[in-house]
PyMOL CGO cylinders between C-alpha atoms (Angstrom):
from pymol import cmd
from pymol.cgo import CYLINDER

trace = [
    CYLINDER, 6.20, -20.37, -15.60, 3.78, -18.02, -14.45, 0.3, 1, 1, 1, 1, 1, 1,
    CYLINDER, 3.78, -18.02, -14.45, 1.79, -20.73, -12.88, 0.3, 1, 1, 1, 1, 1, 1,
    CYLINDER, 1.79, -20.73, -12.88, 4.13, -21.46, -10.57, 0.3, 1, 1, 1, 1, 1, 1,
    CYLINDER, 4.13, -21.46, -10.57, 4.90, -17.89, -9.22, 0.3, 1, 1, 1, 1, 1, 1,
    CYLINDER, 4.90, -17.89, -9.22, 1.23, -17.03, -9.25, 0.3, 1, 1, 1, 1, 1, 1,
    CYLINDER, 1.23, -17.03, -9.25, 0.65, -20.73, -7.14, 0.3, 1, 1, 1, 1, 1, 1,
    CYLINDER, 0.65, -20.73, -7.14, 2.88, -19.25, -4.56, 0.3, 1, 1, 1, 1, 1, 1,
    CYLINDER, 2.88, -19.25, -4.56, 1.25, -15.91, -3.96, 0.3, 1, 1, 1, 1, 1, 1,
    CYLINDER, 1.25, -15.91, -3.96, -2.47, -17.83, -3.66, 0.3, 1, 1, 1, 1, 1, 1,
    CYLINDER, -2.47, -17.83, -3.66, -0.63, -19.62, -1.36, 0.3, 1, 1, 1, 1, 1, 1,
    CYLINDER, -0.63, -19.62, -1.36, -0.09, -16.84, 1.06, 0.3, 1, 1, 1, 1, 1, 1,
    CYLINDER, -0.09, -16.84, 1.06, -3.54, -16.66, 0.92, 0.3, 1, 1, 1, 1, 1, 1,
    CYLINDER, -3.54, -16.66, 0.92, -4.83, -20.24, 2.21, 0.3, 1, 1, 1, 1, 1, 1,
    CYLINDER, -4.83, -20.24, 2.21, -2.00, -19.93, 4.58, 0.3, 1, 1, 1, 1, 1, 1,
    CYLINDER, -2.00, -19.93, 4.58, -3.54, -17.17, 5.71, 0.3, 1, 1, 1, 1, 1, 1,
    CYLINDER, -3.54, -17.17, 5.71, -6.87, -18.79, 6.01, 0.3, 1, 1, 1, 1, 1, 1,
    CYLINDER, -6.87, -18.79, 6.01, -5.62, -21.65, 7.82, 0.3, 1, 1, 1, 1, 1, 1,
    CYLINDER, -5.62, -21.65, 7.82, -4.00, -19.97, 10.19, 0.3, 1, 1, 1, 1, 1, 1,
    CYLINDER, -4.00, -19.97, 10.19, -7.04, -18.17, 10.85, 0.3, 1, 1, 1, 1, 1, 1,
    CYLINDER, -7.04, -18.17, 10.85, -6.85, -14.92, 9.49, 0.3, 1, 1, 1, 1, 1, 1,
    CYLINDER, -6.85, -14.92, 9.49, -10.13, -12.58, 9.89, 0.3, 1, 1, 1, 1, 1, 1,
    CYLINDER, -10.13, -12.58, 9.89, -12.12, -12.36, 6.37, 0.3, 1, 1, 1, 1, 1, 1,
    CYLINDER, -12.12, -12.36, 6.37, -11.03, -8.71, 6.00, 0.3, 1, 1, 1, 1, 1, 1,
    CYLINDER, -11.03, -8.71, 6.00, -7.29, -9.61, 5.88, 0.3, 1, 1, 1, 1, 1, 1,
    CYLINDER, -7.29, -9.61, 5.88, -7.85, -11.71, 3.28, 0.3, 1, 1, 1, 1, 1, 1,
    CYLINDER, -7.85, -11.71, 3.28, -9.43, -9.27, 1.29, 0.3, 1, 1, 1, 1, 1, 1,
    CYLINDER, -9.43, -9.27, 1.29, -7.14, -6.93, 2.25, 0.3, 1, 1, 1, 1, 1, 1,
    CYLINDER, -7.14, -6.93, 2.25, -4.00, -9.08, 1.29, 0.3, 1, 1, 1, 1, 1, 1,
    CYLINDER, -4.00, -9.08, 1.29, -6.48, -10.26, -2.04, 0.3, 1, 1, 1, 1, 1, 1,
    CYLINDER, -6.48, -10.26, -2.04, -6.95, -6.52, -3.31, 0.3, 1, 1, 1, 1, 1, 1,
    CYLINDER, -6.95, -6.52, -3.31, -3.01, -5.44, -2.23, 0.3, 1, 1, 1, 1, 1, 1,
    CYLINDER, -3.01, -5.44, -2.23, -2.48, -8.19, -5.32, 0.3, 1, 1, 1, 1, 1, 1,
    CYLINDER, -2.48, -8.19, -5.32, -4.99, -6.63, -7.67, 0.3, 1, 1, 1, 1, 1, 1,
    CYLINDER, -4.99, -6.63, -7.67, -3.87, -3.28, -7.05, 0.3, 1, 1, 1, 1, 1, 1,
    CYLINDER, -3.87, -3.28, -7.05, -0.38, -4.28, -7.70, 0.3, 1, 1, 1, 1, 1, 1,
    CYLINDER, -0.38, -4.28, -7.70, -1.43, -5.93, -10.83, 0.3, 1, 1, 1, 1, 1, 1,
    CYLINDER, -1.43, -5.93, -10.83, -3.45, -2.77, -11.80, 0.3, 1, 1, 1, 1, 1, 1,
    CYLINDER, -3.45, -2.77, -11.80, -0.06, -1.29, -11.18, 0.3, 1, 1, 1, 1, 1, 1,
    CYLINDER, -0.06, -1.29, -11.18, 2.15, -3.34, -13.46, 0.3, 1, 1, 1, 1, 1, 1,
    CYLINDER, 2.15, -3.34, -13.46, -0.73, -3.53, -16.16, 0.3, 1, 1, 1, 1, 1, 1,
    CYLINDER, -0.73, -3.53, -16.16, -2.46, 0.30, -16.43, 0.3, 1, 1, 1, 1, 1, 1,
    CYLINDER, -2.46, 0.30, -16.43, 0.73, 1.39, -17.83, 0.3, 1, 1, 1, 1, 1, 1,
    CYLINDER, 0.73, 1.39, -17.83, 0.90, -0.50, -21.07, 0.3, 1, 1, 1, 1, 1, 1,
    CYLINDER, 0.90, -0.50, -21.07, -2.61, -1.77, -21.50, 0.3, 1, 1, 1, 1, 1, 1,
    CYLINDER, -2.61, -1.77, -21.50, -4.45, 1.09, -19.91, 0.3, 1, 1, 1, 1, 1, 1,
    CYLINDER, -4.45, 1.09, -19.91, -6.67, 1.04, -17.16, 0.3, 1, 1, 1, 1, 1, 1,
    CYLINDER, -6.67, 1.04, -17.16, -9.74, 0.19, -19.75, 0.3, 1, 1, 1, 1, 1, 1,
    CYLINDER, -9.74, 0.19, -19.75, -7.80, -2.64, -21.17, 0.3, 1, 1, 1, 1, 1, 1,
    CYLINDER, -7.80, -2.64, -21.17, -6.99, -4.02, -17.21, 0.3, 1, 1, 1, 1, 1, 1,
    CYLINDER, -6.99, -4.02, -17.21, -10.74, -3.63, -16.19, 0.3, 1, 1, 1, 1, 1, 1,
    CYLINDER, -10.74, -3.63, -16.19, -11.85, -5.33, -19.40, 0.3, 1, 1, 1, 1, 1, 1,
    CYLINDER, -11.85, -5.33, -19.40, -9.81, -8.20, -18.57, 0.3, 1, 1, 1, 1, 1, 1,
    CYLINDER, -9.81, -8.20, -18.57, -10.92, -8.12, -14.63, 0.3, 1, 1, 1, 1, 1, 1,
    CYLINDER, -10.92, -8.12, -14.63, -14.34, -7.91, -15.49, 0.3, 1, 1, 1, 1, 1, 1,
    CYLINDER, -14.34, -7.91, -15.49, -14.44, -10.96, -17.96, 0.3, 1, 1, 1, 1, 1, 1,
    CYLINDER, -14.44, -10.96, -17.96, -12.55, -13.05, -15.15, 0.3, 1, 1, 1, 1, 1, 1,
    CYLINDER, -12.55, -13.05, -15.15, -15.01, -11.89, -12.88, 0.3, 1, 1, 1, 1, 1, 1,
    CYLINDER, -15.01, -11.89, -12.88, -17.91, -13.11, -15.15, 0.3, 1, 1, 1, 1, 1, 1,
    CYLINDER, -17.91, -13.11, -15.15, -16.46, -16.09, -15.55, 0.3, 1, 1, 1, 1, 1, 1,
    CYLINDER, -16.46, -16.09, -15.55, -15.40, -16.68, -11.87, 0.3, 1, 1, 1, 1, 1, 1,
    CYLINDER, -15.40, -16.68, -11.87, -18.97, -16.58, -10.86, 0.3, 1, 1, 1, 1, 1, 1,
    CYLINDER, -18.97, -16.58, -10.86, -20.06, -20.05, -12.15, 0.3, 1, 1, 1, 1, 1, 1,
    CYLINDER, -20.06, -20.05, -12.15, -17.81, -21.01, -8.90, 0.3, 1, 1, 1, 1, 1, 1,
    CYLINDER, -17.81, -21.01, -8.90, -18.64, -18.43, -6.47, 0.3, 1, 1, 1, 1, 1, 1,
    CYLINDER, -18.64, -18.43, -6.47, -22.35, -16.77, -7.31, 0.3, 1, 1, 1, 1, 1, 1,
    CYLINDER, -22.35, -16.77, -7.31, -21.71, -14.08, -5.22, 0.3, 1, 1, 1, 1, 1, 1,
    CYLINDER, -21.71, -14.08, -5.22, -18.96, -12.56, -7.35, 0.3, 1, 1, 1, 1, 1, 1,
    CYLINDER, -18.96, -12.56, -7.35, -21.70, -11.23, -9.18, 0.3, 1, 1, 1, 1, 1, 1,
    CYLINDER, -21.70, -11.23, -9.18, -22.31, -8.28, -6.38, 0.3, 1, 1, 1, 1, 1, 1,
    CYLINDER, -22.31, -8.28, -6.38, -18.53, -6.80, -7.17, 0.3, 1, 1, 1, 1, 1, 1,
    CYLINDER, -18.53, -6.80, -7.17, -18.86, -3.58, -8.98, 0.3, 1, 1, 1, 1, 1, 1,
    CYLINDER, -18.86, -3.58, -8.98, -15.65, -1.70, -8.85, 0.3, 1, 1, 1, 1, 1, 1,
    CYLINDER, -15.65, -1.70, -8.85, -16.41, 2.10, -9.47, 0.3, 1, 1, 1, 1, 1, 1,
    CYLINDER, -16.41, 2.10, -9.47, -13.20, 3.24, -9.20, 0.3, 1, 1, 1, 1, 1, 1,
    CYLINDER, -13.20, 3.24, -9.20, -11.81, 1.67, -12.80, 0.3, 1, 1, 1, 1, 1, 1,
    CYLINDER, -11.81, 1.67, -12.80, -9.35, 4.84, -12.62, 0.3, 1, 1, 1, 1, 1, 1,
    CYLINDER, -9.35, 4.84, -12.62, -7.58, 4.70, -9.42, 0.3, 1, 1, 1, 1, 1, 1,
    CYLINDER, -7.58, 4.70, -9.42, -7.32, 0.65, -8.94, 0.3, 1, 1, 1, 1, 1, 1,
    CYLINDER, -7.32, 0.65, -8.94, -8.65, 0.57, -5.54, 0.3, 1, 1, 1, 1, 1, 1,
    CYLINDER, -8.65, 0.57, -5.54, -10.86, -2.44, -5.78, 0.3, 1, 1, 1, 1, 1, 1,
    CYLINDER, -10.86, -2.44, -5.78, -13.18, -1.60, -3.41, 0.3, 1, 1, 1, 1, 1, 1,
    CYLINDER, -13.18, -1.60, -3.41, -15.97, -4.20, -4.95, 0.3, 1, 1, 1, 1, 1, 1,
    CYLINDER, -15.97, -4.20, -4.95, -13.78, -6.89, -4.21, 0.3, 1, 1, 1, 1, 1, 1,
    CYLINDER, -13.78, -6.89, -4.21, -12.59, -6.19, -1.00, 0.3, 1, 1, 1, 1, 1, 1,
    CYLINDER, -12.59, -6.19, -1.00, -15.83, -6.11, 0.69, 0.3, 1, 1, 1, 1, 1, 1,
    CYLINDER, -15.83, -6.11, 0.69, -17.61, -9.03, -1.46, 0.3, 1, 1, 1, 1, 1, 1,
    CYLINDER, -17.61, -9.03, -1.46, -14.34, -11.02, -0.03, 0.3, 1, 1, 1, 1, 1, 1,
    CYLINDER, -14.34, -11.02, -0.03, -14.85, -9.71, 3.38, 0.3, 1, 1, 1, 1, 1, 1,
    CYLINDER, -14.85, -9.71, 3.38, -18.34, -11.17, 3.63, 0.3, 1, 1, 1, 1, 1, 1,
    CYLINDER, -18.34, -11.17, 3.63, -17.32, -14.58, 2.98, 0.3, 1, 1, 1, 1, 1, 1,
    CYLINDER, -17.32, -14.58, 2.98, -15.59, -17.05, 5.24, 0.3, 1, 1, 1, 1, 1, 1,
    CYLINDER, -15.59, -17.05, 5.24, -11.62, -16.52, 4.85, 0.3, 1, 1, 1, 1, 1, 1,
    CYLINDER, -11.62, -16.52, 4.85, -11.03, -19.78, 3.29, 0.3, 1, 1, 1, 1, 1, 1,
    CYLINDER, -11.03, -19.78, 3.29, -14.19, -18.81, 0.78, 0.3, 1, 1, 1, 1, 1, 1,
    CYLINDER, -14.19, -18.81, 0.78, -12.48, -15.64, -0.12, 0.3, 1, 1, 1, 1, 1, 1,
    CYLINDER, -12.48, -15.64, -0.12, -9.28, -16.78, -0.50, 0.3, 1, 1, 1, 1, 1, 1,
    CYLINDER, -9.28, -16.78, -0.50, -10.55, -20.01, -2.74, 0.3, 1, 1, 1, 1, 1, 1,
    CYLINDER, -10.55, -20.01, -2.74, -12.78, -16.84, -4.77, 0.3, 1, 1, 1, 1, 1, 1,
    CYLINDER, -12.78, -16.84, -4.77, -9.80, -14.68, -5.21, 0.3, 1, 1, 1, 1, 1, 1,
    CYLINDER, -9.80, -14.68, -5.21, -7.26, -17.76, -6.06, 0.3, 1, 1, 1, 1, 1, 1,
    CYLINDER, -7.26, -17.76, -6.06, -9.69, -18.95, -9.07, 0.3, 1, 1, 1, 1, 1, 1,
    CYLINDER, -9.69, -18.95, -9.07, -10.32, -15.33, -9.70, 0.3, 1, 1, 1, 1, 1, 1,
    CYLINDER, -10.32, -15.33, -9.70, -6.34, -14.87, -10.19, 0.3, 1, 1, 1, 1, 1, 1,
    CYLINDER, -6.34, -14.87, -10.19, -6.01, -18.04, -12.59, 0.3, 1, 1, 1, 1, 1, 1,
    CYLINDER, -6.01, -18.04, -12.59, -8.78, -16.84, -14.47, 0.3, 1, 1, 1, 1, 1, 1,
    CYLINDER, -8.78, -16.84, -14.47, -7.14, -13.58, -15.36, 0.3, 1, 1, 1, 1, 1, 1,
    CYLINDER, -7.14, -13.58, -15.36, -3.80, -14.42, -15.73, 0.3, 1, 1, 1, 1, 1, 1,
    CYLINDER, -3.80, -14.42, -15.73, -5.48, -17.18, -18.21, 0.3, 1, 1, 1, 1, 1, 1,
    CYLINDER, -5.48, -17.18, -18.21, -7.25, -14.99, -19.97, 0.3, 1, 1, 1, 1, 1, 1,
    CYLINDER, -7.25, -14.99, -19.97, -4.11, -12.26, -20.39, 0.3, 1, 1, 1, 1, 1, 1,
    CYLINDER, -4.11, -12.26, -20.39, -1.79, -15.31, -21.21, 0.3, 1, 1, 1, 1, 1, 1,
    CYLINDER, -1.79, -15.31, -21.21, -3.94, -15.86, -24.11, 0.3, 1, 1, 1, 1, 1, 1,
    CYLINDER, -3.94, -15.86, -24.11, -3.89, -12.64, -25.54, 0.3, 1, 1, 1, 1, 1, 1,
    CYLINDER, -3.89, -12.64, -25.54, -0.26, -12.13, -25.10, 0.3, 1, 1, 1, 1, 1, 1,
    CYLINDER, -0.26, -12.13, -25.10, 1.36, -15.35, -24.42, 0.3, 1, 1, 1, 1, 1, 1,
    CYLINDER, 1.36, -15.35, -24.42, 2.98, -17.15, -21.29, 0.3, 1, 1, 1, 1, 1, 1,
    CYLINDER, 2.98, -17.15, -21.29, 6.30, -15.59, -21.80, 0.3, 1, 1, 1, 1, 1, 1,
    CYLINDER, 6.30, -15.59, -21.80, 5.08, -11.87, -22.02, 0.3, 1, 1, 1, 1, 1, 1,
    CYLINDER, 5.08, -11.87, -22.02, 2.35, -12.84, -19.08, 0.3, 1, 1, 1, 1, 1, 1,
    CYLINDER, 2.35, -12.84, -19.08, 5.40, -13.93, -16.86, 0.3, 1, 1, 1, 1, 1, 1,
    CYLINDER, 5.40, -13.93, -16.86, 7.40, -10.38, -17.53, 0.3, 1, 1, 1, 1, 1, 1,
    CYLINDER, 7.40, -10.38, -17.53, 4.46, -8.25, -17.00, 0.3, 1, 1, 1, 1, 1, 1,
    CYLINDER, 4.46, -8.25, -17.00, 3.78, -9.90, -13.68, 0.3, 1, 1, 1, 1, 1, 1,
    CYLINDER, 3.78, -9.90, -13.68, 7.14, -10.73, -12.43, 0.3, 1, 1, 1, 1, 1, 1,
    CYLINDER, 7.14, -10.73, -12.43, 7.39, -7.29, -10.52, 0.3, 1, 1, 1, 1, 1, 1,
    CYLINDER, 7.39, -7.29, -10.52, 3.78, -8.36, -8.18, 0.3, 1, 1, 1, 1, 1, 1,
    CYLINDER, 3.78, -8.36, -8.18, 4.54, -11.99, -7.69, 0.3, 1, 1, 1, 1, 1, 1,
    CYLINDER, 4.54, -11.99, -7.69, 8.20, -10.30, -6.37, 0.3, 1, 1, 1, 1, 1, 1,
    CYLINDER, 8.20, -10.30, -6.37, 6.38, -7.74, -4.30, 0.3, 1, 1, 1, 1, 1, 1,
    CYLINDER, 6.38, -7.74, -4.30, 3.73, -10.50, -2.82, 0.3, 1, 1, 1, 1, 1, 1,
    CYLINDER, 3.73, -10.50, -2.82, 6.26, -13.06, -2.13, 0.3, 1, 1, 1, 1, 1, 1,
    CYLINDER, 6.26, -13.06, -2.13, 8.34, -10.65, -0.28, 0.3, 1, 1, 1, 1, 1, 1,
    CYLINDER, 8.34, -10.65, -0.28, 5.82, -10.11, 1.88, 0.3, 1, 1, 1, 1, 1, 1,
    CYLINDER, 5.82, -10.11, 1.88, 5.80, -10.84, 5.54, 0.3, 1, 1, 1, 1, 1, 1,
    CYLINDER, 5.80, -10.84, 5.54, 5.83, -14.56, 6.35, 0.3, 1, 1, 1, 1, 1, 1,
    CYLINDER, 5.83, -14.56, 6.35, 2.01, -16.12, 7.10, 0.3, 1, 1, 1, 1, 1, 1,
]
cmd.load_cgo(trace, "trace")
């Protein structure tokens, strides 16, 4: 079920893309997700336990996109991804919205696993609301 929402707000992204967006809107619009997932997440599994689980999708990410491997995000505590935002900016806009789509899948994977699809779906209901409510691409 989760699939399916989180399909539709990687959508925005390509849509995005496609329609041209500059490289720095997609990162923008990319880390408005994370920090809404940081959001939703830092308050029951703590920031360490959100980073831990960002950072191992990030490792794992890179075997697709190399240059993940530059994104250091310093500030763990306020969930600005910073890292992310200007790896993504560097890239072509369909690059960094591919990066941050597989990125996504990877960690809601990975926290699906750990807590199940059911659980994964409630935790993230309240960001896939927010990013679908967005303003139209």
């Amino acid at each position: 079920m989760y699939r399916e929402r989180l399909a539709i707000a990687t959508a925005t992204l390509a849509h995005l893309a496609e329609r041209g967006a500059d490289p720095s809107e997609i990162a923008a619009a990319a880390t408005a997700i994370w920090r809404a997932i940081y959001a939703e997440l830092s308050r029951i599994i703590g920031s360490r336990g959100m980073y831990a689980l960002y950072e191992r999708s990030l490792h794992s990410a890179r075997t697709s996109f190399p240059w993940l491997g530059v994104v250091h995000d310093t500030g763990r505590h306020s969930g600005e991804f910073d890292g992310l935002r200007e790896a993504l900016s560097l890239q072509s806009a369909t690059v960094g919205a591919a990066a941050n789509t597989l990125l996504l899948e990877i960690f809601c994977d990975q926290l699906s696993n750990l807590v199940g699809e059911s659980l994964t779906e409630r935790l993230l209901a309240a960001v896939w609301d927010n990013t679908s409510s967005g303003p139209a691409v």
